[in-house]
Backbone as XML, in Angstrom:
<?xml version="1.0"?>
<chain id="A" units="angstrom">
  <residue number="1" name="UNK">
    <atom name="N" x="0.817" y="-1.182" z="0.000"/>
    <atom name="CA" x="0.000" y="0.000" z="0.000"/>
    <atom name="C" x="0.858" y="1.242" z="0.000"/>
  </residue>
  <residue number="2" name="UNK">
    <atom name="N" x="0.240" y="2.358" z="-0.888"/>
    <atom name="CA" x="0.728" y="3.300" z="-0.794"/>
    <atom name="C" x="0.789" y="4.000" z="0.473"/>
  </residue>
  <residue number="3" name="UNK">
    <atom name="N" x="1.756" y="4.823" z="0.776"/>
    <atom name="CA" x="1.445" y="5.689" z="2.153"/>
    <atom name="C" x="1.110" y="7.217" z="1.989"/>
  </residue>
  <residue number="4" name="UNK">
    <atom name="N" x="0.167" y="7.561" z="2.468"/>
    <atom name="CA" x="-0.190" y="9.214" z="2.711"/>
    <atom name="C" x="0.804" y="10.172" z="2.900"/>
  </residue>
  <residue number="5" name="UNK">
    <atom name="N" x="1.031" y="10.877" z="1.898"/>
    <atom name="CA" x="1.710" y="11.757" z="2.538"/>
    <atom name="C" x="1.059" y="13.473" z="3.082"/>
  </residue>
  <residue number="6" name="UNK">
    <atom name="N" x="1.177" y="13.696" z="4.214"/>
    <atom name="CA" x="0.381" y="14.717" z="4.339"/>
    <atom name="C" x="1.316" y="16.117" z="4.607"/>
  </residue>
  <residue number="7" name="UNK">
    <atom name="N" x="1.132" y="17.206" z="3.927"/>
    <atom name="CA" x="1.861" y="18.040" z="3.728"/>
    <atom name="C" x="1.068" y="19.435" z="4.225"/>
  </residue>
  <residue number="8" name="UNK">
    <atom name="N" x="1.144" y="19.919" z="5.216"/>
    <atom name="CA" x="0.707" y="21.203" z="5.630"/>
    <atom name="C" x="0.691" y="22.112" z="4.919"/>
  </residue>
  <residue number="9" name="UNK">
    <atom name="N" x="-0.089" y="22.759" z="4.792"/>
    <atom name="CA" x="-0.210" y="24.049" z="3.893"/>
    <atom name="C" x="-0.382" y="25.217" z="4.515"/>
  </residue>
  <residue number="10" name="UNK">
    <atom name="N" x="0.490" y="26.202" z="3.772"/>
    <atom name="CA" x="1.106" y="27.449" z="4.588"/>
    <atom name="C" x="-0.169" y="28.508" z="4.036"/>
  </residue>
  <residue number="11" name="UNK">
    <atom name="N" x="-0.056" y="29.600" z="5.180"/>
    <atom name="CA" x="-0.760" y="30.141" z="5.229"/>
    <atom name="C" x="-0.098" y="31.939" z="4.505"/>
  </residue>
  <residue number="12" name="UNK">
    <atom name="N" x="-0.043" y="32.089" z="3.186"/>
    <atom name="CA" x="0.430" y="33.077" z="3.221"/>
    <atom name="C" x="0.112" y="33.760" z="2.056"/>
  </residue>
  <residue number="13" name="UNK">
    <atom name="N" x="0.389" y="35.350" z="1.567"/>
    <atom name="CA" x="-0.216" y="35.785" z="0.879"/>
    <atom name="C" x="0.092" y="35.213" z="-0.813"/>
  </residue>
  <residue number="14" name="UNK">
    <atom name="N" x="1.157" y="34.716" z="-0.765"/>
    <atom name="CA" x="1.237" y="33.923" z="-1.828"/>
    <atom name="C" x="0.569" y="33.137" z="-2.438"/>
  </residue>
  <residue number="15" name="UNK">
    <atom name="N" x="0.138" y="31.772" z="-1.517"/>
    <atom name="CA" x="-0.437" y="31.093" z="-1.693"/>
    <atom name="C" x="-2.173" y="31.717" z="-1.621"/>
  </residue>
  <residue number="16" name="UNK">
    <atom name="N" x="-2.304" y="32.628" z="-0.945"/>
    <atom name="CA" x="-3.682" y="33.333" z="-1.148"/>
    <atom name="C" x="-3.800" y="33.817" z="-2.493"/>
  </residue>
  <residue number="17" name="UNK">
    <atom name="N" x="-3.124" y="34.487" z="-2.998"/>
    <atom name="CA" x="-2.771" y="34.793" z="-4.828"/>
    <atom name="C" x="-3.004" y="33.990" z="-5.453"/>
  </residue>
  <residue number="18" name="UNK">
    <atom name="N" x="-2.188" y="32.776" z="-5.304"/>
    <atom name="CA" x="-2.093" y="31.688" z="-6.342"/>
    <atom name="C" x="-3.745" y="30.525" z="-6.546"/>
  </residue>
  <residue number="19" name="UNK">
    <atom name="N" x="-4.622" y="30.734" z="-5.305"/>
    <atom name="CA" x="-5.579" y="30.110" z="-4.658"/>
    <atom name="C" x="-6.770" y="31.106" z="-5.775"/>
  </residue>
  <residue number="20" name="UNK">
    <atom name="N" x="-6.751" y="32.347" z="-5.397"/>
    <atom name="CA" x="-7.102" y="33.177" z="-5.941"/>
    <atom name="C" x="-7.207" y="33.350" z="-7.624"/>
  </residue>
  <residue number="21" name="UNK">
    <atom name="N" x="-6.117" y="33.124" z="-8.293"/>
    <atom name="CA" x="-5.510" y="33.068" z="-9.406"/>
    <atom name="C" x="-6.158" y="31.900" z="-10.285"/>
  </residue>
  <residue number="22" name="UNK">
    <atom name="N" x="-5.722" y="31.002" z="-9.566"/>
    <atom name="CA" x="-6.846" y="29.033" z="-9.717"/>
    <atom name="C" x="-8.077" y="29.063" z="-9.949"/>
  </residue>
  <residue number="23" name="UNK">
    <atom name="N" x="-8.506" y="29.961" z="-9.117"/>
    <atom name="CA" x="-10.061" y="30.249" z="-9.135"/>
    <atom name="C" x="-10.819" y="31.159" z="-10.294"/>
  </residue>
  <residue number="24" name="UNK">
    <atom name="N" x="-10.207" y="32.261" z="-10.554"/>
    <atom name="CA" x="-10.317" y="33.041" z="-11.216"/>
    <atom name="C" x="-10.226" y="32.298" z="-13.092"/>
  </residue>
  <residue number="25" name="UNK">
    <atom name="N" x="-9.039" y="31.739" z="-13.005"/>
    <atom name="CA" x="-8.909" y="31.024" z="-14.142"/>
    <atom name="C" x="-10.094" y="29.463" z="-13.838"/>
  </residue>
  <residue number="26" name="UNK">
    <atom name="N" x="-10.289" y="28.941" z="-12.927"/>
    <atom name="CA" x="-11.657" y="28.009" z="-13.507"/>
    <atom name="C" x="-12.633" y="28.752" z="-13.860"/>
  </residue>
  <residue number="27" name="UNK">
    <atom name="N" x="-13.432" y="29.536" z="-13.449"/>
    <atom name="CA" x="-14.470" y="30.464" z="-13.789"/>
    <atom name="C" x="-13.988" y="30.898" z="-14.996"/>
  </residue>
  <residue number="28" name="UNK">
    <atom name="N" x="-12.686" y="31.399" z="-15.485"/>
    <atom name="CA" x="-13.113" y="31.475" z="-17.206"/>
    <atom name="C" x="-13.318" y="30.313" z="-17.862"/>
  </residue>
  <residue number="29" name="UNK">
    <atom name="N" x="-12.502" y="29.208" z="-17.911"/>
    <atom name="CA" x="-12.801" y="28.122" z="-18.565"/>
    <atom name="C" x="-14.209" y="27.788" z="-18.304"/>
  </residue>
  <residue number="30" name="UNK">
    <atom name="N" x="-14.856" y="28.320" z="-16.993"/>
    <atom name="CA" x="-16.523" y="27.901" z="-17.044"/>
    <atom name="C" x="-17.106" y="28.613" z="-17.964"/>
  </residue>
  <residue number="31" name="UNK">
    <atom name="N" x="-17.216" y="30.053" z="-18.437"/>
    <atom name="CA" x="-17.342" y="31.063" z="-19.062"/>
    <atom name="C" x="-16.875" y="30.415" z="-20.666"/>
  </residue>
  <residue number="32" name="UNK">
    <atom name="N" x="-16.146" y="30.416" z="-20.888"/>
    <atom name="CA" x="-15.847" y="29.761" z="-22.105"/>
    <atom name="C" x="-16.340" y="28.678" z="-22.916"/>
  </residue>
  <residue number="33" name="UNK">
    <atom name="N" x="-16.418" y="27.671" z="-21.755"/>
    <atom name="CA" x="-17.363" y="26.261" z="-21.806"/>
    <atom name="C" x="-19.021" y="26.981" z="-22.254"/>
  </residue>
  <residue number="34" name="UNK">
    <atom name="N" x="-19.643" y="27.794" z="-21.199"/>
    <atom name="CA" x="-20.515" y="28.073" z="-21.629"/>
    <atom name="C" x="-20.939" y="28.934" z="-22.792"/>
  </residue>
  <residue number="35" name="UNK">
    <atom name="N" x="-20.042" y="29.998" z="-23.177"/>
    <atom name="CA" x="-19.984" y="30.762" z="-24.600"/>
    <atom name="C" x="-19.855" y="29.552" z="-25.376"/>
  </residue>
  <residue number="36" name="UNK">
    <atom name="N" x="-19.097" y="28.715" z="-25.469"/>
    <atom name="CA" x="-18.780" y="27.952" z="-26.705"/>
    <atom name="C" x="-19.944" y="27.045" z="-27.276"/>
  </residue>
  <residue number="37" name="UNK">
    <atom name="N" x="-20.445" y="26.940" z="-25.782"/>
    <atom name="CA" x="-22.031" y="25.892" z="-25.717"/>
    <atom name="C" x="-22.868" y="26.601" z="-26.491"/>
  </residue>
  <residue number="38" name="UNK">
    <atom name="N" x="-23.355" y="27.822" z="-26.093"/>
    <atom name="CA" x="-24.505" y="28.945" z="-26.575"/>
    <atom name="C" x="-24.151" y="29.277" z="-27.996"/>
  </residue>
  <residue number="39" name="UNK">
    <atom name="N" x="-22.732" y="29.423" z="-28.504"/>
    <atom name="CA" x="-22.176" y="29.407" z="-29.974"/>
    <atom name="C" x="-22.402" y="28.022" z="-30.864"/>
  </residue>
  <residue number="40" name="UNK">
    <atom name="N" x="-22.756" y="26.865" z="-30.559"/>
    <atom name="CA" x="-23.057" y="25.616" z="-31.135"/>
    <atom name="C" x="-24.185" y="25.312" z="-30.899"/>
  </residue>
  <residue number="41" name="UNK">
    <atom name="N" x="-25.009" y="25.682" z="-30.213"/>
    <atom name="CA" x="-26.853" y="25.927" z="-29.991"/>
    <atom name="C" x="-27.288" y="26.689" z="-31.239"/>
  </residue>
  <residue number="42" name="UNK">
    <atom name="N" x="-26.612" y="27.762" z="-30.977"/>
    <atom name="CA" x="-27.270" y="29.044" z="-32.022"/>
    <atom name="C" x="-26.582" y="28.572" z="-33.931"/>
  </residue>
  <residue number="43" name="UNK">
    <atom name="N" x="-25.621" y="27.940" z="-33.586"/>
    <atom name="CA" x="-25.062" y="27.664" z="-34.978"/>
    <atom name="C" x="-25.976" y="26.728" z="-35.390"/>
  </residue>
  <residue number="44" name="UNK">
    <atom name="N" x="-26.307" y="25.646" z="-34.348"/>
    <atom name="CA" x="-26.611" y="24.335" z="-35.041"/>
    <atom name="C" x="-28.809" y="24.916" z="-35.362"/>
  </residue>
  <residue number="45" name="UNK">
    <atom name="N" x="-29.197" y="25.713" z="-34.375"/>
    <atom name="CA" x="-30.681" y="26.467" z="-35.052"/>
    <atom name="C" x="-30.534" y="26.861" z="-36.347"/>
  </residue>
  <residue number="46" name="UNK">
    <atom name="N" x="-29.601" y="27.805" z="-36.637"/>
    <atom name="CA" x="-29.548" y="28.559" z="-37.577"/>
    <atom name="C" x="-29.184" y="27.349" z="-38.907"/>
  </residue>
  <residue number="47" name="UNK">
    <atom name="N" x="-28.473" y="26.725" z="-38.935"/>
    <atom name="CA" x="-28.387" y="25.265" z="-39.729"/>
    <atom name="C" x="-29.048" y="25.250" z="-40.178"/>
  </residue>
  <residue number="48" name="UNK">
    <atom name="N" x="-29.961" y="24.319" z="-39.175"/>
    <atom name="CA" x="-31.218" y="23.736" z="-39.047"/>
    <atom name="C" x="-32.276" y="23.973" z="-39.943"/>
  </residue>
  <residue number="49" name="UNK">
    <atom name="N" x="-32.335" y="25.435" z="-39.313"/>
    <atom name="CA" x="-33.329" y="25.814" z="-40.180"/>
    <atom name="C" x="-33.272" y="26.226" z="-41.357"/>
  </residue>
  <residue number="50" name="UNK">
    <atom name="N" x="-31.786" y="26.362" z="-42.076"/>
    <atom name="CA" x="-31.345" y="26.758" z="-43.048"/>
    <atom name="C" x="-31.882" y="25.511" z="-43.872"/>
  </residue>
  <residue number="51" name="UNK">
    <atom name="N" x="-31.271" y="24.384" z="-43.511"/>
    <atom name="CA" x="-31.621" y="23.379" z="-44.082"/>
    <atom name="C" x="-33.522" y="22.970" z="-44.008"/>
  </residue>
  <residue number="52" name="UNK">
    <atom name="N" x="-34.066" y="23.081" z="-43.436"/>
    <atom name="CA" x="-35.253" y="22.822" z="-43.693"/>
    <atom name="C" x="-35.874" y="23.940" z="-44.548"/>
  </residue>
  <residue number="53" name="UNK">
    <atom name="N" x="-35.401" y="25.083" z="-44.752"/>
    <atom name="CA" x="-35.800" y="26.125" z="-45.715"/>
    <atom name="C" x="-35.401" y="25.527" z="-47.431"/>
  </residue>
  <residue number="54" name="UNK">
    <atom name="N" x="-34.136" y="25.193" z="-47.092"/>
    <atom name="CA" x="-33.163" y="24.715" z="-48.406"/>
    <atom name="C" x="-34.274" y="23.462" z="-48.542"/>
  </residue>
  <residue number="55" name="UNK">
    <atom name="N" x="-34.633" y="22.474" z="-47.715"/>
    <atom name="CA" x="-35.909" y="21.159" z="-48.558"/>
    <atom name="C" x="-36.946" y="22.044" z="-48.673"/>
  </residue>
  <residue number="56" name="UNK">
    <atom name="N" x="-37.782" y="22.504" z="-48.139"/>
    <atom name="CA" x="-38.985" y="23.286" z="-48.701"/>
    <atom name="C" x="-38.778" y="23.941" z="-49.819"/>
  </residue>
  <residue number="57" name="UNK">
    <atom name="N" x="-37.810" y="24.546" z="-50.103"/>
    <atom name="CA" x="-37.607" y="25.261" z="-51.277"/>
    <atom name="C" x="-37.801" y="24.184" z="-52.503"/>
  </residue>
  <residue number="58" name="UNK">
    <atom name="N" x="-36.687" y="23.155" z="-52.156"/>
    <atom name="CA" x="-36.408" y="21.971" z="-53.251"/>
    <atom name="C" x="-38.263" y="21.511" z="-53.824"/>
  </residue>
  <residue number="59" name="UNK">
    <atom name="N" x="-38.853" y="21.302" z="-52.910"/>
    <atom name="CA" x="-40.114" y="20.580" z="-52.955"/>
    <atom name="C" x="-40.798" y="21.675" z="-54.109"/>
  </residue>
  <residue number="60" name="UNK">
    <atom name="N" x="-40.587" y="23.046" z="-53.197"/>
    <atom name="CA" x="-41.653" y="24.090" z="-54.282"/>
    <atom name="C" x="-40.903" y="23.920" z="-55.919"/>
  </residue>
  <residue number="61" name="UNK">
    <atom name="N" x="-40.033" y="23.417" z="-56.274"/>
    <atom name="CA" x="-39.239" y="23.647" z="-57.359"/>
    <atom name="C" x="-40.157" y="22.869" z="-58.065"/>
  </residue>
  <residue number="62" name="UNK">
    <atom name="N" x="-39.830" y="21.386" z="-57.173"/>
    <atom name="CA" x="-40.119" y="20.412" z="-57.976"/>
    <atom name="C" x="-41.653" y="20.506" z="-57.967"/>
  </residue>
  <residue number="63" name="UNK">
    <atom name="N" x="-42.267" y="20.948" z="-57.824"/>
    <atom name="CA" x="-43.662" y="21.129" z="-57.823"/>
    <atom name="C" x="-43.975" y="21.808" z="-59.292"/>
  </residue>
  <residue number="64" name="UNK">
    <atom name="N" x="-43.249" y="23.415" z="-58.951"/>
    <atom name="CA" x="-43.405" y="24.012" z="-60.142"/>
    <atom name="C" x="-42.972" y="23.687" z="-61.498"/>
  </residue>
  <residue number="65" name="UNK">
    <atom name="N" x="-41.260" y="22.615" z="-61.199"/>
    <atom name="CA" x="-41.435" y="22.258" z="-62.717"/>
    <atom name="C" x="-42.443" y="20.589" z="-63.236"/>
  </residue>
  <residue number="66" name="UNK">
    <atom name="N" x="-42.710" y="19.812" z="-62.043"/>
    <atom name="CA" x="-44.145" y="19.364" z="-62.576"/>
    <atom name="C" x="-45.259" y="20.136" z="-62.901"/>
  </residue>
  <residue number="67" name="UNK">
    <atom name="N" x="-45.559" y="21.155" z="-62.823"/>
    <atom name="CA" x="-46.790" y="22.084" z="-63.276"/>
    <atom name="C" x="-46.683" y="22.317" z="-64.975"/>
  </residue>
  <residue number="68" name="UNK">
    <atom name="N" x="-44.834" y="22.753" z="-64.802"/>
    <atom name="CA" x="-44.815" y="23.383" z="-65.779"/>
    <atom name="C" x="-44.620" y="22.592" z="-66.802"/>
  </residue>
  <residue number="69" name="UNK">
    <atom name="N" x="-44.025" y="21.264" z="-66.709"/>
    <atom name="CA" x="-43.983" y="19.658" z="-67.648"/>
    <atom name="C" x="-45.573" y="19.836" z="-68.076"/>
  </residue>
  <residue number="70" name="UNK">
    <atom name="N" x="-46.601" y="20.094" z="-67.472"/>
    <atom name="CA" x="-48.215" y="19.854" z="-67.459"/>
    <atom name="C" x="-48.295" y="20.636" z="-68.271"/>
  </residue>
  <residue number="71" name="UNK">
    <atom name="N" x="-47.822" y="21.908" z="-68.078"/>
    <atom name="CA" x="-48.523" y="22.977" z="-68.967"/>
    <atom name="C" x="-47.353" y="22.809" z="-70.393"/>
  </residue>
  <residue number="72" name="UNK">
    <atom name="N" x="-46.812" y="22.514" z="-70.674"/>
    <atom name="CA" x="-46.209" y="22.404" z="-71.995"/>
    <atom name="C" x="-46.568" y="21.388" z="-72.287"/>
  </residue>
  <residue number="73" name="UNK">
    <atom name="N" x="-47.308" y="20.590" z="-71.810"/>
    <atom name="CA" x="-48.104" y="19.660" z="-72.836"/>
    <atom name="C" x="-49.014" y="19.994" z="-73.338"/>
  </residue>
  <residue number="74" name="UNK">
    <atom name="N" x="-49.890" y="20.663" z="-71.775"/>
    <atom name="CA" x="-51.195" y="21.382" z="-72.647"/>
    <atom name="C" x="-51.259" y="22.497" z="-73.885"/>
  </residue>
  <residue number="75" name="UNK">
    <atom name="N" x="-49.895" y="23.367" z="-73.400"/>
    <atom name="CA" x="-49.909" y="24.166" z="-74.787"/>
    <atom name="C" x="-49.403" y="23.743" z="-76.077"/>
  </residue>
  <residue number="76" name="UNK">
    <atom name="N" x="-48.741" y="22.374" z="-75.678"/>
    <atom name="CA" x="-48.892" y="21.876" z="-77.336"/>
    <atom name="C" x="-49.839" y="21.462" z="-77.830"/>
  </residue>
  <residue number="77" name="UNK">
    <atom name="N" x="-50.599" y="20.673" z="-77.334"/>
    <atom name="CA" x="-51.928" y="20.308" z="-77.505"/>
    <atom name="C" x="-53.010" y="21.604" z="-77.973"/>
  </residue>
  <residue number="78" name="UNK">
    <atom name="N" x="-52.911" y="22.346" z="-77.190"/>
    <atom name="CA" x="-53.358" y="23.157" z="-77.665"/>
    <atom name="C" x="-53.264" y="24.211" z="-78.790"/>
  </residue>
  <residue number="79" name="UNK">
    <atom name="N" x="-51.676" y="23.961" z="-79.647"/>
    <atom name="CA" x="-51.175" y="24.300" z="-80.601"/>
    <atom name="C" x="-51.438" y="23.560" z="-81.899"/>
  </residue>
  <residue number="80" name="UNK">
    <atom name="N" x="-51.263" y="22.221" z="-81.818"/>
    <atom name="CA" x="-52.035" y="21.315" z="-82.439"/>
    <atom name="C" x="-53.440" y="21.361" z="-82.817"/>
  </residue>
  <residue number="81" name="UNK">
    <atom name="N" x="-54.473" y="21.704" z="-81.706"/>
    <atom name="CA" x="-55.703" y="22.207" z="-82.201"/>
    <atom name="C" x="-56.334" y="23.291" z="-82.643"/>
  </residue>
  <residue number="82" name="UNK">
    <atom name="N" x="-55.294" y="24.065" z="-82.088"/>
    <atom name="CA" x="-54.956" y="25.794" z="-82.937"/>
    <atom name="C" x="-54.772" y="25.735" z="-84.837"/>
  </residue>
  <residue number="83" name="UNK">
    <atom name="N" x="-53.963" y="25.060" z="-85.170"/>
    <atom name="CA" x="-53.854" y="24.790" z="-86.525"/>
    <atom name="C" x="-54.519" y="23.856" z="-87.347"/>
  </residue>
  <residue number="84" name="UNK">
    <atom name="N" x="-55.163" y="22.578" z="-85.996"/>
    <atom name="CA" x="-56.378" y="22.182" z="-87.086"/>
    <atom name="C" x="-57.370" y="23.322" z="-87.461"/>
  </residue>
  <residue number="85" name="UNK">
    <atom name="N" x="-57.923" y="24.255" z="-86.303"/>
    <atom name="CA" x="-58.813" y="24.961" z="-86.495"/>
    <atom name="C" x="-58.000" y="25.982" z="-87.827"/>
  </residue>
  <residue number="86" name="UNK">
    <atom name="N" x="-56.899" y="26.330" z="-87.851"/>
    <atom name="CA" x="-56.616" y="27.433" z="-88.723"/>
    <atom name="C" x="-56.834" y="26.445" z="-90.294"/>
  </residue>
  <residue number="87" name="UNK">
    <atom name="N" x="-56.709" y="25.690" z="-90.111"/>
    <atom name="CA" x="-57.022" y="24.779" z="-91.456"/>
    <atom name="C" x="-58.274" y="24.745" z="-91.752"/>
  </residue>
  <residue number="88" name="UNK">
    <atom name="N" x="-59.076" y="24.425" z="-90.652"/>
    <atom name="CA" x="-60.604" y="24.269" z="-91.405"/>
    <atom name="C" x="-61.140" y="25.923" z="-91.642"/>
  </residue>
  <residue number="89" name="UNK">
    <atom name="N" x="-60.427" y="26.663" z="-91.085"/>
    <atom name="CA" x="-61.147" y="28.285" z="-91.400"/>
    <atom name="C" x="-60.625" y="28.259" z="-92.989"/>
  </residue>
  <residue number="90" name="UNK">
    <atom name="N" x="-59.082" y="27.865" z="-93.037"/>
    <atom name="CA" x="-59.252" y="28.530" z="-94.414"/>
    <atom name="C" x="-60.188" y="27.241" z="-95.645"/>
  </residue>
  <residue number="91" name="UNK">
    <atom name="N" x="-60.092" y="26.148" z="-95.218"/>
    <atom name="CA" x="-60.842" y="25.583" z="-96.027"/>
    <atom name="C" x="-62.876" y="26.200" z="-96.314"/>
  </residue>
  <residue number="92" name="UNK">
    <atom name="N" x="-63.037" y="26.392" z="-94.740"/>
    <atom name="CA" x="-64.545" y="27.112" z="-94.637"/>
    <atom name="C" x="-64.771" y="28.466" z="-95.418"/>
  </residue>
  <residue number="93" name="UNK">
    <atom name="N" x="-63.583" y="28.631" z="-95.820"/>
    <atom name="CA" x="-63.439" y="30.256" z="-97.094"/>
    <atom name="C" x="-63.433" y="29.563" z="-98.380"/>
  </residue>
  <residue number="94" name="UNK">
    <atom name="N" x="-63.300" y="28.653" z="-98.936"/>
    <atom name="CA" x="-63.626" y="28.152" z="-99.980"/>
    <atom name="C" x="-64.683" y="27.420" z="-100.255"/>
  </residue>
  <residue number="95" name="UNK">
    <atom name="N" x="-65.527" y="27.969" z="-101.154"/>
    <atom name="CA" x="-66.812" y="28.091" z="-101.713"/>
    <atom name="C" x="-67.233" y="26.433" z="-101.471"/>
  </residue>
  <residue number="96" name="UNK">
    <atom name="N" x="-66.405" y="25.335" z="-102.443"/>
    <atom name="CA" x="-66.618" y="24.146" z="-102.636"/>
    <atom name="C" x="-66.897" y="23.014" z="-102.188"/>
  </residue>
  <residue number="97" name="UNK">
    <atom name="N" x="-66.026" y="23.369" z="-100.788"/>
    <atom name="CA" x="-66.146" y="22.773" z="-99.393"/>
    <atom name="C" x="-67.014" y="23.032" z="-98.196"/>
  </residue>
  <residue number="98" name="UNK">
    <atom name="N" x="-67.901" y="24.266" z="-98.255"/>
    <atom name="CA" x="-68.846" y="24.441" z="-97.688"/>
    <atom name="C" x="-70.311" y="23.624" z="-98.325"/>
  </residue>
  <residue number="99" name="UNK">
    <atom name="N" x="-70.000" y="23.847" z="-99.720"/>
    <atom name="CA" x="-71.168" y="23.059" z="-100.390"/>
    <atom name="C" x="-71.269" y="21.572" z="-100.676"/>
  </residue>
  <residue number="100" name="UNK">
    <atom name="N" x="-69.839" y="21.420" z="-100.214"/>
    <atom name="CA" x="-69.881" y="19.567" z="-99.921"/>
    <atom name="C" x="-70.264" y="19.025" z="-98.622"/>
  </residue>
  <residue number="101" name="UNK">
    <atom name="N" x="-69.714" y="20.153" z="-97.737"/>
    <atom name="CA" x="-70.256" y="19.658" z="-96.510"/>
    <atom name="C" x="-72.009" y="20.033" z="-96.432"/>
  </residue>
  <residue number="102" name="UNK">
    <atom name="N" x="-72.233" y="21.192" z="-96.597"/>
    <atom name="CA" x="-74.075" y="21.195" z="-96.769"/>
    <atom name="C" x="-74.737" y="20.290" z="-97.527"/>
  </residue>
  <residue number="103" name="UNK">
    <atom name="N" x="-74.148" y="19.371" z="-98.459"/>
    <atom name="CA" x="-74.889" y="18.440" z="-99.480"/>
    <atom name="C" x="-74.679" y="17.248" z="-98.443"/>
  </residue>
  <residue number="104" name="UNK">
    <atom name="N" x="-73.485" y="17.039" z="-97.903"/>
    <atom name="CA" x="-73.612" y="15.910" z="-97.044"/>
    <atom name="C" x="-74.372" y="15.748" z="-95.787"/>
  </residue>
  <residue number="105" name="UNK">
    <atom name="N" x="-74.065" y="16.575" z="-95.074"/>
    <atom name="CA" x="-74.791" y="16.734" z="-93.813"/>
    <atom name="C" x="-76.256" y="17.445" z="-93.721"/>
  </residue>
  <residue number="106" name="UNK">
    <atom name="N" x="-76.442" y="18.493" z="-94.437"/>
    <atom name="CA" x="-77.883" y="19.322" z="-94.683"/>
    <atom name="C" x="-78.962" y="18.645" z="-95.971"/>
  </residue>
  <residue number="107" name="UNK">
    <atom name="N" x="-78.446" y="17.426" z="-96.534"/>
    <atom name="CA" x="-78.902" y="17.397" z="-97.746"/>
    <atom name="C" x="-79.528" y="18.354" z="-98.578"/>
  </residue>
  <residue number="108" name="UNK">
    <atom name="N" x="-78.410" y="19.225" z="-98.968"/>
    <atom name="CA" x="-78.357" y="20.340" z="-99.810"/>
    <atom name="C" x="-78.203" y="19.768" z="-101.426"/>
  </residue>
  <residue number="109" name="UNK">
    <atom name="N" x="-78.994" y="20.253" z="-102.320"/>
    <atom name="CA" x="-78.925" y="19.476" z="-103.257"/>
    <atom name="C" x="-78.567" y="20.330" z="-104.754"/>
  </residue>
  <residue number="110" name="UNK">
    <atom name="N" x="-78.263" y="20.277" z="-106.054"/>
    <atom name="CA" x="-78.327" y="21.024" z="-106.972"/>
    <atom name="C" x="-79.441" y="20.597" z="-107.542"/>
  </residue>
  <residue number="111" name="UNK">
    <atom name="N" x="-79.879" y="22.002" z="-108.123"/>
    <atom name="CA" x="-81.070" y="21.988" z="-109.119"/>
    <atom name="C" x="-81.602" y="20.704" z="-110.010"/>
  </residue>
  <residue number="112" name="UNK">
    <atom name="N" x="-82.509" y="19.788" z="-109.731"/>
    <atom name="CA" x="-83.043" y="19.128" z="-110.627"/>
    <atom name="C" x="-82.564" y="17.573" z="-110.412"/>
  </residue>
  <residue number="113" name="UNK">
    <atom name="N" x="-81.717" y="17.405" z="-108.968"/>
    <atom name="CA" x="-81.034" y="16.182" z="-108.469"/>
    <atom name="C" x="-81.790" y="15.678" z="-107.066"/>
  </residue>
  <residue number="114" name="UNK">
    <atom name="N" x="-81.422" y="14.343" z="-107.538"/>
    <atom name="CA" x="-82.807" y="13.835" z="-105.951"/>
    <atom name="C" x="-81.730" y="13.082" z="-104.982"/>
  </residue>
  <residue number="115" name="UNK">
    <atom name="N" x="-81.662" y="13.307" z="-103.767"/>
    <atom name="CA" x="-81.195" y="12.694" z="-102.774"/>
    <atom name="C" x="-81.814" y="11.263" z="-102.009"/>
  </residue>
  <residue number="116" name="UNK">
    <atom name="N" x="-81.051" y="10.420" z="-102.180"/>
    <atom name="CA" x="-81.769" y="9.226" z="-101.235"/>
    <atom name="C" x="-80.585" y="8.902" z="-100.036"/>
  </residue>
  <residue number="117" name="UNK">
    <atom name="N" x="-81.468" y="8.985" z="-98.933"/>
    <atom name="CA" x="-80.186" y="8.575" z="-97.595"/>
    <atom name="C" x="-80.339" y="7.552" z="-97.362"/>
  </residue>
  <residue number="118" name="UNK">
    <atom name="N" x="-78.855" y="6.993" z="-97.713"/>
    <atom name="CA" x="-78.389" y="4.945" z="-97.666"/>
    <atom name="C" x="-77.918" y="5.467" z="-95.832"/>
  </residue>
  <residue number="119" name="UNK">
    <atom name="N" x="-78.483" y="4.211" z="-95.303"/>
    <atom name="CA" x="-77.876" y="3.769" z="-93.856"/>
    <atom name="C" x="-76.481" y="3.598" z="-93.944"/>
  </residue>
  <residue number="120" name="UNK">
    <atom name="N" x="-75.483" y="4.173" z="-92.874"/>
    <atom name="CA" x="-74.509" y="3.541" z="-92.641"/>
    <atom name="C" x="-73.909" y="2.106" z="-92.256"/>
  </residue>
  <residue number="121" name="UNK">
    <atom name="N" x="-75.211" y="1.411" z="-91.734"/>
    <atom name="CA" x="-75.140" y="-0.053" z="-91.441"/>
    <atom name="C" x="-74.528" y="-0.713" z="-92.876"/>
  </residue>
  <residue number="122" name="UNK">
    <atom name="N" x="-73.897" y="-2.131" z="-92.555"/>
    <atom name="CA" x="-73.147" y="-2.474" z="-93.426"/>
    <atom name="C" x="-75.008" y="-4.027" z="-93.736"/>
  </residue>
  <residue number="123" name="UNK">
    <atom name="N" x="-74.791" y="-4.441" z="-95.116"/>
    <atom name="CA" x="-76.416" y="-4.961" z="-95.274"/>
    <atom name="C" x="-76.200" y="-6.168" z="-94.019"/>
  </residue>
  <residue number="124" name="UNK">
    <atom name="N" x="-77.389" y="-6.988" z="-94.418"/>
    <atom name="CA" x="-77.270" y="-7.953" z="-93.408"/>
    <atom name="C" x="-77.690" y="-9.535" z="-93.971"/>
  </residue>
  <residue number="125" name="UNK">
    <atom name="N" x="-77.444" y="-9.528" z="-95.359"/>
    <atom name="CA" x="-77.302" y="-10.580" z="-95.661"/>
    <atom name="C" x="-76.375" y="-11.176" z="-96.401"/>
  </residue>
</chain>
């Protein structure tokens, strides 16, 4: 076994300094400990929330460019039916084609000609 050694301690202004001094310096390292704590709290919020701003953002992106995939379909589509229609206007300006379609559908007829309407059914024997 080890033996104790016990060593009296002097009573003097020195050692009151140095006691003093010890003390003074734990209390900063407490001070420090705790600044450094409150500096990695506030860093790691500010992160945090940086990063949950940075995914919300991501989400609205991807949202908007699925909208916008949607809508460039629809406006092709809708470009597509833009130029059928510009086709049948200019065909509906020519005389010939209005009067084919009124002979077909209105049974519109020329002077002195008789119309008979055949069924579309195919016969049945």
């Amino acid at each position: 076994m080890k033996e104790k050694k016990s060593v009296t301690r002097l009573d003097s202004t020195y050692m009151n300094q140095y006691d003093a001094h010890v003390e003074r310096q734990g209390r900063k390292k407490k001070r420090l400990f705790r600044r450094l704590a409150l500096f990695a709290l506030v860093m790691l919020l500010v992160t945090s929330t940086l990063a949950v701003y940075h995914v919300q953002q991501r989400m609205v992106y991807a949202e908007k460019e699925a909208e916008y995939e949607q809508l460039q379909e629809e406006m092709a589509t809708l470009e597509e039916t833009e130029s059928e229609l510009r086709e049948e206007v200019e065909l509906l300006q020519q005389e010939e084609y209005v009067l084919e379609i009124a002979r077909s559908n209105y049974f519109f007829s020329k002077e002195g000609e008789i119309i008979f309407k055949i069924p579309n059914q195919e016969p049945s024997y």
